[in-house]
C-alpha positions as CSV (number, residue, x, y, z in Angstrom):
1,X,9.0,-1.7,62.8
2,X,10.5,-2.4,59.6
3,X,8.2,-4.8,58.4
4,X,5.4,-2.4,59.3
5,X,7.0,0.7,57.2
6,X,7.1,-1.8,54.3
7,X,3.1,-2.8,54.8
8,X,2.6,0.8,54.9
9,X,4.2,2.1,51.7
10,X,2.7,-0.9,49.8
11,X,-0.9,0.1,51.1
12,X,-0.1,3.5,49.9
13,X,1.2,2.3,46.1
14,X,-1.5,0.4,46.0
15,X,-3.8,3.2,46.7
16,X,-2.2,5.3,44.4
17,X,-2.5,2.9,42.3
18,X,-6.1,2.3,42.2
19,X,-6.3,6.2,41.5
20,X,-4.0,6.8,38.5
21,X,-4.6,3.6,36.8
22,X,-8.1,3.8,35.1
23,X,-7.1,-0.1,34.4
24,X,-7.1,-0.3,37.9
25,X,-11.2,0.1,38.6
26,X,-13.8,-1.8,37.5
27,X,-15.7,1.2,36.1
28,X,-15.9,5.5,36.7
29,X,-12.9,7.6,37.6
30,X,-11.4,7.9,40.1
31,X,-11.4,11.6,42.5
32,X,-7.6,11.9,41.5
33,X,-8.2,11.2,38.0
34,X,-11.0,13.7,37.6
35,X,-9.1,16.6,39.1
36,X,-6.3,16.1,36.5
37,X,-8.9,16.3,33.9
38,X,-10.6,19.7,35.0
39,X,-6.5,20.9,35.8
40,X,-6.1,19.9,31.9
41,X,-9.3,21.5,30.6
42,X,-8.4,24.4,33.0
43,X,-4.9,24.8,30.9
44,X,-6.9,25.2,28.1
45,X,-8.7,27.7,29.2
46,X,-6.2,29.6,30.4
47,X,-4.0,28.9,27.5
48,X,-6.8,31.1,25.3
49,X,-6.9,33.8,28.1
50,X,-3.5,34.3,28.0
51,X,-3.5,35.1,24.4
52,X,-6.2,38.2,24.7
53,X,-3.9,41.4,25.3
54,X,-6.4,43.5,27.0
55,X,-5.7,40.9,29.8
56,X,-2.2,40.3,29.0
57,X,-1.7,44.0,29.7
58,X,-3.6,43.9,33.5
59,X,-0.9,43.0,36.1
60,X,-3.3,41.0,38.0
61,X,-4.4,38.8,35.4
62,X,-0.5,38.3,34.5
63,X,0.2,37.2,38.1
64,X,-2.9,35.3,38.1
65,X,-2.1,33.5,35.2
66,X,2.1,32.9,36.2
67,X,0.7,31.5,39.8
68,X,-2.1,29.0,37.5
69,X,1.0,27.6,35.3
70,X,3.0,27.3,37.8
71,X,0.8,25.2,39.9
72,X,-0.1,23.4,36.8
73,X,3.6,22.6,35.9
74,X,3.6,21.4,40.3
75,X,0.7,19.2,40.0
76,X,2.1,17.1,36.3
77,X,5.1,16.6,37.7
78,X,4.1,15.0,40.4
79,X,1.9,13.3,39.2
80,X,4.4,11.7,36.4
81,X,6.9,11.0,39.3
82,X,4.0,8.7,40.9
83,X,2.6,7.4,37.6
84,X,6.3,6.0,37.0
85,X,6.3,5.3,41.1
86,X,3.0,2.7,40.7
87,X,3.7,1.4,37.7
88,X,6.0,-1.3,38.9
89,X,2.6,-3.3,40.1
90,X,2.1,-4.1,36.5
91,X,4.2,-7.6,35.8
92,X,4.9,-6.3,32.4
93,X,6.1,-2.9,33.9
94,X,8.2,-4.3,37.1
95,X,11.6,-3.5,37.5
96,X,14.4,-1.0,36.5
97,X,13.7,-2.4,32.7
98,X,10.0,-2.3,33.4
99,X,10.0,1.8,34.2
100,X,12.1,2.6,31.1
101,X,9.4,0.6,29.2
102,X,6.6,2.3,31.0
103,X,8.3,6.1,30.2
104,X,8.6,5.2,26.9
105,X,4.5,4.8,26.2
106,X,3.1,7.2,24.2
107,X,0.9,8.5,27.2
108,X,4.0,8.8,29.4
109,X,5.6,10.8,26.9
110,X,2.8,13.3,26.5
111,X,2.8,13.3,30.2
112,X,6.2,14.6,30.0
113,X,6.0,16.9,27.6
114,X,3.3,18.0,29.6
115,X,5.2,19.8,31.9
116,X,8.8,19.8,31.5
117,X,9.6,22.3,28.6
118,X,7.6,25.1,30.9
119,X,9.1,23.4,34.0
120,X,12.7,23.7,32.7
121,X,11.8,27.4,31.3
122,X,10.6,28.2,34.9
123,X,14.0,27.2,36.4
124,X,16.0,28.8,34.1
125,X,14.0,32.4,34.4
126,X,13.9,34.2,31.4
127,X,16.9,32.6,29.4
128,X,14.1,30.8,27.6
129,X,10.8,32.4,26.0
130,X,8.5,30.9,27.9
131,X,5.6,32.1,25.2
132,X,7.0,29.6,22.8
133,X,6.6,26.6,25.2
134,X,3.1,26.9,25.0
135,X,2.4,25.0,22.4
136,X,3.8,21.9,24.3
137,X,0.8,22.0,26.2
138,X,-1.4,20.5,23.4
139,X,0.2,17.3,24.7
140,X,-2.1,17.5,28.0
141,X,-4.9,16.8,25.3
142,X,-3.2,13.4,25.0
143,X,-3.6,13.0,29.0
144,X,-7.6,12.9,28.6
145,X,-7.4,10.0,26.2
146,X,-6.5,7.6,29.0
147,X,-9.6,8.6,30.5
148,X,-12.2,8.8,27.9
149,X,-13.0,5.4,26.4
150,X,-13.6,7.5,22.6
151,X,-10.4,7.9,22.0
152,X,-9.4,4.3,22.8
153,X,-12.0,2.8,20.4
154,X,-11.0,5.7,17.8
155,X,-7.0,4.8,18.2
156,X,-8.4,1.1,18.0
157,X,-10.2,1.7,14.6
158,X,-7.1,3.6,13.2
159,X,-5.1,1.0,14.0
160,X,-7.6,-1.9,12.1
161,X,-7.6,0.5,9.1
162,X,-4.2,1.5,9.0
163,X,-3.2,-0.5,6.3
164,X,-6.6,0.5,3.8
165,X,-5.9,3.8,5.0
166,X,-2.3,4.5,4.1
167,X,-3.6,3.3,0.5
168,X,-6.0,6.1,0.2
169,X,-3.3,8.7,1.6
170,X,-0.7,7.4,-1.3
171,X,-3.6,7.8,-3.8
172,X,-4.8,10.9,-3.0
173,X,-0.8,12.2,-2.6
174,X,-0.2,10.5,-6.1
175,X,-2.9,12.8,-7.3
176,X,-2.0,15.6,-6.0
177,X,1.5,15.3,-7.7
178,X,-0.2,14.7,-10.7
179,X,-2.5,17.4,-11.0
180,X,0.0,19.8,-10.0
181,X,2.5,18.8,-12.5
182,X,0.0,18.8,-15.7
183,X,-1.8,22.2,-14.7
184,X,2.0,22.9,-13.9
185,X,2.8,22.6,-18.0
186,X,-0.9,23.8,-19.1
187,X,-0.7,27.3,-17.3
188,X,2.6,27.6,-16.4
189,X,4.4,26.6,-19.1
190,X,2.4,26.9,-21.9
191,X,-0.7,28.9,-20.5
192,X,-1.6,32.4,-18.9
193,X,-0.5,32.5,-15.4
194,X,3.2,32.5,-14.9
195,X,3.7,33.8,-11.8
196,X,0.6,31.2,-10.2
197,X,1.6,28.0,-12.0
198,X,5.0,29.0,-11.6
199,X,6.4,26.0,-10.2
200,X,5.1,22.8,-9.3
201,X,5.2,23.4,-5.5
202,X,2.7,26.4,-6.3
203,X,0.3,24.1,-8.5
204,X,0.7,21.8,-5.6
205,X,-1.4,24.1,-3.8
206,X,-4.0,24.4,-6.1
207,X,-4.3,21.0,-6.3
208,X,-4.6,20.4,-2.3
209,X,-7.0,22.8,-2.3
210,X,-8.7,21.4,-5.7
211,X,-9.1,17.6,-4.7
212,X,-10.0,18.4,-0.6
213,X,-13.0,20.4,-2.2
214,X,-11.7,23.8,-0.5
215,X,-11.5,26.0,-3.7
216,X,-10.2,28.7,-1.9
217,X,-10.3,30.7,-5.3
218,X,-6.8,32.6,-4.9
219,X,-5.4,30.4,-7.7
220,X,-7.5,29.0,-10.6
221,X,-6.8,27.9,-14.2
222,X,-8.2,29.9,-16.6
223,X,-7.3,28.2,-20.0
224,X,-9.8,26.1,-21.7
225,X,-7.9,22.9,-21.5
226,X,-6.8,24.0,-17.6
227,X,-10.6,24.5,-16.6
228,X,-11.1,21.2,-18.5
229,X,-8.6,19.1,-16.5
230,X,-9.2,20.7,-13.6
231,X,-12.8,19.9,-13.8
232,X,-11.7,16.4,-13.7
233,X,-9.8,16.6,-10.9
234,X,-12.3,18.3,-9.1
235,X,-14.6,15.1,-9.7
236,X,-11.8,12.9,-8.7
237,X,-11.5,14.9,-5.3
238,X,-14.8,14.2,-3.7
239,X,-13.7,10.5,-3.9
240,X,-10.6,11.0,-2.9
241,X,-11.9,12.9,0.5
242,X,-14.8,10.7,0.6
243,X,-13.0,7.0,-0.1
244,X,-10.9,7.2,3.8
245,X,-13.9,8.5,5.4
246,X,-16.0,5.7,4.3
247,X,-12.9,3.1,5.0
248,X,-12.4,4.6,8.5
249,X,-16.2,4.6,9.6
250,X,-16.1,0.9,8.5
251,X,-13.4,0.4,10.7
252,X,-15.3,2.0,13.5
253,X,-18.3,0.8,13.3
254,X,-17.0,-3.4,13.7
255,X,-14.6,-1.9,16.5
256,X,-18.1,-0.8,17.9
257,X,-19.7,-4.2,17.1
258,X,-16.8,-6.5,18.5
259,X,-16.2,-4.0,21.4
260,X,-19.8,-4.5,22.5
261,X,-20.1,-8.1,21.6
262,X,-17.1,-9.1,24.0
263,X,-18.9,-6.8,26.5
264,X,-22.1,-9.3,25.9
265,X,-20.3,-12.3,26.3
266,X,-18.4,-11.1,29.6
267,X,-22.3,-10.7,30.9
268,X,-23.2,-14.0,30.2
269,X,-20.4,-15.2,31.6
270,X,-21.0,-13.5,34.6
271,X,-24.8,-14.7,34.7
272,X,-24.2,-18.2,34.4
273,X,-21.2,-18.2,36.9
274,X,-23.6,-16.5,39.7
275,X,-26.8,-19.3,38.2
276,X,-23.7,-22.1,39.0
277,X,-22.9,-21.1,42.5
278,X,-26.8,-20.7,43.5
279,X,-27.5,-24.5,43.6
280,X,-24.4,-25.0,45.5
281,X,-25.0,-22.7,48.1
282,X,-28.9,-24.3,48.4
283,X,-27.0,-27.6,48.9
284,X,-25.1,-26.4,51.6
């Protein structure tokens, strides 16, 4: 009887398994896997409904939308308590050890902060504004990476361009300073516009707003040597916006190449193993 119950709950991990784990199937997703996606894109939908006061004000949509995030809250949780539950059937996630590992992956976490701000604002009534918490459900967006391929091969690509790509940020933050500070002594100090140029952390403004191409037009030099340097870091700006763009889609594109290349030589594999087995089974 024992033995049975044992056979029993691993069937049912294993199951479980097989539906949470998108590792788990050789391709599509799983019926588990899509309803968490539609519950996630549903949140979002909800999350802009809730913020429209002409239904905010109608009782029936507040009560629909308190029942919707509470059932929301429901379904993450339990979902995290099996996610945690099947895990163990990965070697590198077995064990006591092996869970804390597994909770402390950057899906796991946004799984968490999924539903556990709200869900601990739920218990506690209205001790906690529960308005606030919303904005901890922009971690659910993190849930639909595990299912949508994009955002592995875009995390991939970040990751092979991290290195080029942390050199363009500390250029284009070392010109930032920079321009700040100069038009920071030729209008502020020495210029027009006092109360714009004020400060360096006011020029710094300008100057985000200068190099990323923006031009808001709320603060502009208007001394001739200001316009003159400022036309020059206007010019410098579309490189720096356009030098980690071009890195990045470099990156991409041989994450692309190699990603489809492996997929090629998996094929091939596969091809000749069935063209091996076919004489054999003749033979026999």
């Amino acid at each position: 009887m024992v033995i049975h119950q044992i056979a029993v709950q691993q069937g049912l991990r294993h199951t479980l398994y097989t539906e949470l784990v998108p590792e788990a199937r050789e391709r599509g997703i799983s019926k588990t896997n899509l309803m968490i996606v539609v519950v996630v894109l549903l949140s979002f939908l909800f999350l802009a409904l809730e913020t429209e006061p002409t239904l905010a004000a109608q009782p029936a949509w507040q009560a629909a939308f308190d029942t919707f995030n509470v059932a929301v809250v429901a379904i993450f949780a339990v979902e995290y308590v099996v996610r945690v539950y099947v895990s163990g059937l990965q070697p590198e996630f077995a064990g006591l050890s092996g869970r804390l590992r597994y909770m402390t992956r950057v899906y796991s976490i946004a799984d968490l902060l999924a539903f556990l701000p709200e869900m601990i604002a739920l218990l506690l009534g209205a001790g906690i504004p529960l308005i606030a918490l919303r904005v901890f459900r922009l971690f659910r967006l993190i849930k639909l990476a595990r299912f949508v391929p994009a955002f592995d091969v875009l995390g991939a690509a970040v990751r092979r361009a991290g290195s080029q790509l942390l050199t363009t940020l500390a250029m284009a933050l070392a010109l930032v300073y920079v321009a700040a500070v100069a038009l920071y002594f030729i209008e502020g100090v020495g210029g027009q516009q006092q109360e714009m140029f004020q400060s360096i952390p006011r020029a710094i403004w300008w100057a985000i707003a200068t190099l990323t191409t923006v031009g808001y037009g709320d603060v502009y030099p208007v001394t001739p040597l200001g316009r003159a340097f400022a036309s020059v870091i206007a010019l410098a700006g579309i490189g720096v916006v356009a030098l980690p763009a071009g890195v990045f889609a470099s990156a991409f594109s041989d994450e692309l190449r190699e990603r489809e290349l492996a997929r090629l030589k998996d094929r091939v594999e596969e091809i000749e193993a069935e063209a091996g087995a076919a004489p054999e089974e003749s033979q026999a």
